[in-house]
N, C-alpha and C positions, 0 to 999 in steps of 0.2 A: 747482320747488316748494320750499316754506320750511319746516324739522322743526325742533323743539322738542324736545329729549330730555330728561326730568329725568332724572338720576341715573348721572354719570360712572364708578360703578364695574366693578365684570368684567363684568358681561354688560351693562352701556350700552356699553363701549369696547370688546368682544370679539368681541359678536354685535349688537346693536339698532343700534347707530351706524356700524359697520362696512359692515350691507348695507344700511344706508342711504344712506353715501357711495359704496360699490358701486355703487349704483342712479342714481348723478350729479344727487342732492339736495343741497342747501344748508341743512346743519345747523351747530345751534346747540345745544351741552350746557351744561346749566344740574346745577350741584351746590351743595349747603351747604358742603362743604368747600373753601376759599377754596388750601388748597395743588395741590390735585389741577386747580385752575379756572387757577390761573397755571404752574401745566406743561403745562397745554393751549396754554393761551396763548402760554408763552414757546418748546415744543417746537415747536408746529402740527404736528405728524404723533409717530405710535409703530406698530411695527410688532404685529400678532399672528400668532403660528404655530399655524398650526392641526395636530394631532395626532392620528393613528389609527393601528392596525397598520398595519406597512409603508407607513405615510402623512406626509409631512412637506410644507409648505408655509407660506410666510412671504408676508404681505399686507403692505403700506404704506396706512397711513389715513392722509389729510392734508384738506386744502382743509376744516378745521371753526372754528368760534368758540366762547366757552366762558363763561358771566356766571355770577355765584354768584345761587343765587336768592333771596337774601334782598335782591337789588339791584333798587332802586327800577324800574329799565328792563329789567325782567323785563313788566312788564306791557305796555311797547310790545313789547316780544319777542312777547308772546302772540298780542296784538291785528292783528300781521302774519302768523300761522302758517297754514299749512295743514293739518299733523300735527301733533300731538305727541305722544309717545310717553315712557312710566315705566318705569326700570325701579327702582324707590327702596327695595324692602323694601314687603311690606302693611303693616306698621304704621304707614308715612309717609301713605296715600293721605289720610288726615284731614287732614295738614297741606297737602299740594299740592293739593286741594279748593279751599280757604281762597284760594291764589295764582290759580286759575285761573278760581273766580269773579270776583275783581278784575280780572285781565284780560281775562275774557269780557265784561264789564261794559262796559270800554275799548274791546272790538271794537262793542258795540252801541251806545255813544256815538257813536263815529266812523262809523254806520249802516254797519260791511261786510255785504256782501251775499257776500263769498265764505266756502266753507262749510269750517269746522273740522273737522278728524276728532282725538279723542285715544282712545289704544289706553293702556290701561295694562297691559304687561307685567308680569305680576309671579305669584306662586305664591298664586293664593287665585282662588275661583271667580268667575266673572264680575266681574272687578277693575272693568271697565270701567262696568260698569252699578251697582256700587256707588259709585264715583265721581259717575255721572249722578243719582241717586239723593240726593247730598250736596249737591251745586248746585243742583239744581230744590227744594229745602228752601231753601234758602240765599238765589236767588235770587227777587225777588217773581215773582207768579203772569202779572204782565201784560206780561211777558218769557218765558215759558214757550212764546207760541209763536213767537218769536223761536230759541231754542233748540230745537224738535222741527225747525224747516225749518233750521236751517245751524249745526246742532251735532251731530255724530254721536259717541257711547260708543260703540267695536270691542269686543267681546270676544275672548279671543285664549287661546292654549293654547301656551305656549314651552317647551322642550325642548333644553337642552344643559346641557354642566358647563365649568365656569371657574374651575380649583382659586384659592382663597384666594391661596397661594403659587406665584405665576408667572410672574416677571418674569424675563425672559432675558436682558436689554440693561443697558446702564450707562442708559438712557433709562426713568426707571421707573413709567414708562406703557405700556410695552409686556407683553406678555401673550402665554402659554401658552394655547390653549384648544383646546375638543376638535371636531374635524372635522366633528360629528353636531350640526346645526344648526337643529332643524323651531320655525316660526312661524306656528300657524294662526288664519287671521281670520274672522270674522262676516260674511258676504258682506251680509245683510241690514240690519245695521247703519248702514252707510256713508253717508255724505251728498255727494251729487256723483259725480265721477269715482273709483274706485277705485286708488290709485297702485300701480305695480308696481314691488314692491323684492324684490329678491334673496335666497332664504329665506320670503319669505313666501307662506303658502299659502291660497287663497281658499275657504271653504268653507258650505255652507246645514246642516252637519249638527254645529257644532263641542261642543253638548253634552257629546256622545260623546269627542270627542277630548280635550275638558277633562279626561274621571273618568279615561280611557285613562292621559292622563298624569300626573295626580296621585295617581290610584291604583294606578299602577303604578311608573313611576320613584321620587315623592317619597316613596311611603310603602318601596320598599325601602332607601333610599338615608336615611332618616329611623331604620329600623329597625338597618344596618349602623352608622349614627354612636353610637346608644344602646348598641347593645351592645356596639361597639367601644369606644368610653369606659368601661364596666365593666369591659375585659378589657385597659386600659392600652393601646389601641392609638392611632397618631397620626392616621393618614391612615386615608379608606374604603379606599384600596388594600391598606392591610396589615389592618383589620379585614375585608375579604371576602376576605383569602387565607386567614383562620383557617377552616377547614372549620366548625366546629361555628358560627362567623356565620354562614358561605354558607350550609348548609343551612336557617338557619331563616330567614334572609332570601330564599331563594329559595322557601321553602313558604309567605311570607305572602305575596309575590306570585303564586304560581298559585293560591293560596287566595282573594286579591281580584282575581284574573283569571275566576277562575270563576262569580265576582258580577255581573262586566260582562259577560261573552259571555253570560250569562243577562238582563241588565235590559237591551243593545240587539244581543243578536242576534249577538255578533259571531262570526265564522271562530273555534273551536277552535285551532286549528292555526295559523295566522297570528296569535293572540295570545299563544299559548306559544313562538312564534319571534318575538315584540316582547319575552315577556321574556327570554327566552335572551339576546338583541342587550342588553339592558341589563346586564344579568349579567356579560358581557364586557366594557360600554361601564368597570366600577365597577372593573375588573380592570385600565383600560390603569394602565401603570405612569408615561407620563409624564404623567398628571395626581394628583400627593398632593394630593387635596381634605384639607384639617384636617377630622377631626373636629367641634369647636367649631364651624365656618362652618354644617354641615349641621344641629348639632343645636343650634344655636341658637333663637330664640322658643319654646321648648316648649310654654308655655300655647296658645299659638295652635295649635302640631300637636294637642294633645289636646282638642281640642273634637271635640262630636259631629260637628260635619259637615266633618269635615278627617281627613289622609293616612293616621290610624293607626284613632281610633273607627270611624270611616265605613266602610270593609268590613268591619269585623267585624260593625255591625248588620248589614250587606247578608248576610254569613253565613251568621248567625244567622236572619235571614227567610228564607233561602231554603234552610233548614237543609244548609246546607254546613259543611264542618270551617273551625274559625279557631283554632287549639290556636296555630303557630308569629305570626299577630296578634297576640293576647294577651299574648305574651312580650317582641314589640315592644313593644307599650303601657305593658307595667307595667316596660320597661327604660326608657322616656321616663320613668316618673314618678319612676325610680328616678337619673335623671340630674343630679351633683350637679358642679356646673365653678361657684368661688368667680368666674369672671371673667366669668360669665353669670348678668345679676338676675335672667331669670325664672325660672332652675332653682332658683338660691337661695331666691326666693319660695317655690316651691311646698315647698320643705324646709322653710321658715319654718310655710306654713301646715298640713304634715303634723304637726310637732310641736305648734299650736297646737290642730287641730282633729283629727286621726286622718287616717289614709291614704283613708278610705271618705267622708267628710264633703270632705276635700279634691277629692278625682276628683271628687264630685257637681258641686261648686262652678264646678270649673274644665271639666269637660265638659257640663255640664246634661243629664246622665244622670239618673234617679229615681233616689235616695237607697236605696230597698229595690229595686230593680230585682234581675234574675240578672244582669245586662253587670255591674253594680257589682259582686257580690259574685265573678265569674267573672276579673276583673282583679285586686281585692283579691288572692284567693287568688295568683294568681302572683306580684303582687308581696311577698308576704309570703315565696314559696321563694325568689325572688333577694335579698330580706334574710336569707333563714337562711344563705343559701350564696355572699354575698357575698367572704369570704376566698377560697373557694376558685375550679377552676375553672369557670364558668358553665355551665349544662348539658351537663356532661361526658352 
């Protein structure tokens, strides 16, 4: 089988391309950056160690090819795939869109009758089906059912950490990453044969699994990097060894733990021991995630239906406590790194429009709403008490 992987960086080369090569597939990484594409090239294998307590282990990835995507013969690349799979950042998928209609276009030229699957991996809700969603716009109508019979969108729900900083070899493609590896797919999705790769898991119920883990890892792991950047820390590791992070990082995930085991039912108890196991997972020592890497795009976390809003409505409907939410929330707005444009934006637009005008703006929350005015207020204590230390 032929895989297409956009997007060479830590989790394409750590976890997506790895258990793909695992699985004795014939991939091909495809990246914009033209350096990272010729030490593929010129390396052809890097090693990852994978890391947990009392856990060590070193993997050899090799047997892969590597083409920058902006190169013309990206689109016969396409047009011979059977997967392809993203893991590029959500704010790319616009542009890989763009590439993968052109090449879809080339596969229906050359009449293949064999069927595509593209999964896009990446941290934003049904990546995949936003994806599908851009091409059947894109692409005319009297090719649409060309694409329902041998083009499948996966939706997919990925879970691991791949600190920014972790290269361990003089080879520096190779990578530090964490042991805790989960890849869950759309079983209904799928067009054809379903491929079986290493890590990934087949499921009919993956809704649940998506909020599981975005409202559970991303938004504690989103919360620890805000408020560790207020409190000068570098790494998640050293901001969740500060107690007064942990504690509130850990009360906003049983807080939006309490939102899911109420909207699908889940075990009590087996999801307080999912977050416990994350809680740990933010603690291993040899993974220093930066800061920066986690709290990056912030406009994007703060929108209503993403890691940090999103259980706090859920909450608030189902009148459950969101007090340690909250302080996440208004710690992201409060998140100021000159080497990150969106934070700087939203600084931009607090001074041009007020802190209340801004949130509307950038979460499309109602403007007189109580969620506004219930955020405002917090973030208006971590301005008063900015110098000092944060919710002593």
């Amino acid at each position: 089988m032929n895989v297409l992987h956009f997007g060479a960086g830590n989790i394409g080369r750590a976890f997506i391309g790895k258990s793909i090569l695992q699985s004795g597939f014939n991939l091909t990484f495809a990246d914009i950056n033209q350096n990272i594409i010729d030490a593929l090239n010129y390396y052809k294998k890097y090693n990852v160690k994978l890391v947990g307590y009392n856990y060590q282990e070193i993997i050899s990835v090799n047997n892969f090819r590597a083409i920058n995507l902006n190169n013309p013969r990206i689109l016969n690349v396409i047009s011979d795939m059977n997967l392809i799979t993203t893991a590029i950042g959500a704010s790319s998928l616009d542009k890989i869109a763009l590439i993968l209609e052109k090449g879809i276009m080339l596969k229906i030229k050359l009449k293949s009758k064999i069927p595509l699957n593209i999964i896009a991996c990446e941290n934003k809700t049904q990546a995949s089906s936003y994806l599908k969603k851009i091409i059947f716009k894109n692409i005319s109508v009297k090719y649409h059912e060309y694409l329902n019979e041998h083009i499948g969108f996966i939706d997919c729900s990925i879970d691991t950490i791949v600190p920014s900083i972790s290269s361990f070899e003089q080879n520096s493609l190779s990578l530090i990453a964490e042991n805790f590896q989960e890849w869950i797919v759309d079983q209904k999705q799928f067009k054809g044969t379903i491929p079986k790769i290493i890590n990934m898991t087949i499921s009919n119920n993956l809704k649940s699994f998506i909020d599981r883990k975005i409202l559970t890892l991303n938004t504690g792991h989103a919360i620890a990097a805000y408020l560790g950047w207020i409190k000068n820390h570098k790494t998640i590791y050293h901001s969740i060894k500060d107690n007064d992070v942990k504690d509130i990082v850990y009360g906003a995930m049983k807080e939006s733990g309490l939102t899911l085991i109420k909207k699908y039912n889940f075990n009590q108890n087996s999801h307080f021991s999912y977050i416990n196991k994350i809680l740990i997972r933010f603690q291993n020592p040899f993974l220093l995630d930066r800061i920066e890497r986690i709290a990056r795009n912030p406009l994007q976390k703060l929108r209503k239906d993403e890691r940090l809003i999103k259980p706090f409505l859920l909450a608030k409907k189902y009148n459950f406590s969101y007090d340690n939410l909250i302080k996440g929330i208004a710690a992201a707005l409060y998140y100021r790194n000159i080497n990150d444009s969106e934070s700087m934006q939203i600084d931009n637009l607090i001074k041009k429009f007020g802190i209340k005008q801004t949130l509307s703006k950038i979460s499309h929350l109602q403007l007189d709403s109580q969620e506004i005015d219930l955020i405002v207020l917090e973030y208006i204590s971590i301005n008063n008490i900015f110098s000092k230390e944060i919710y002593n």
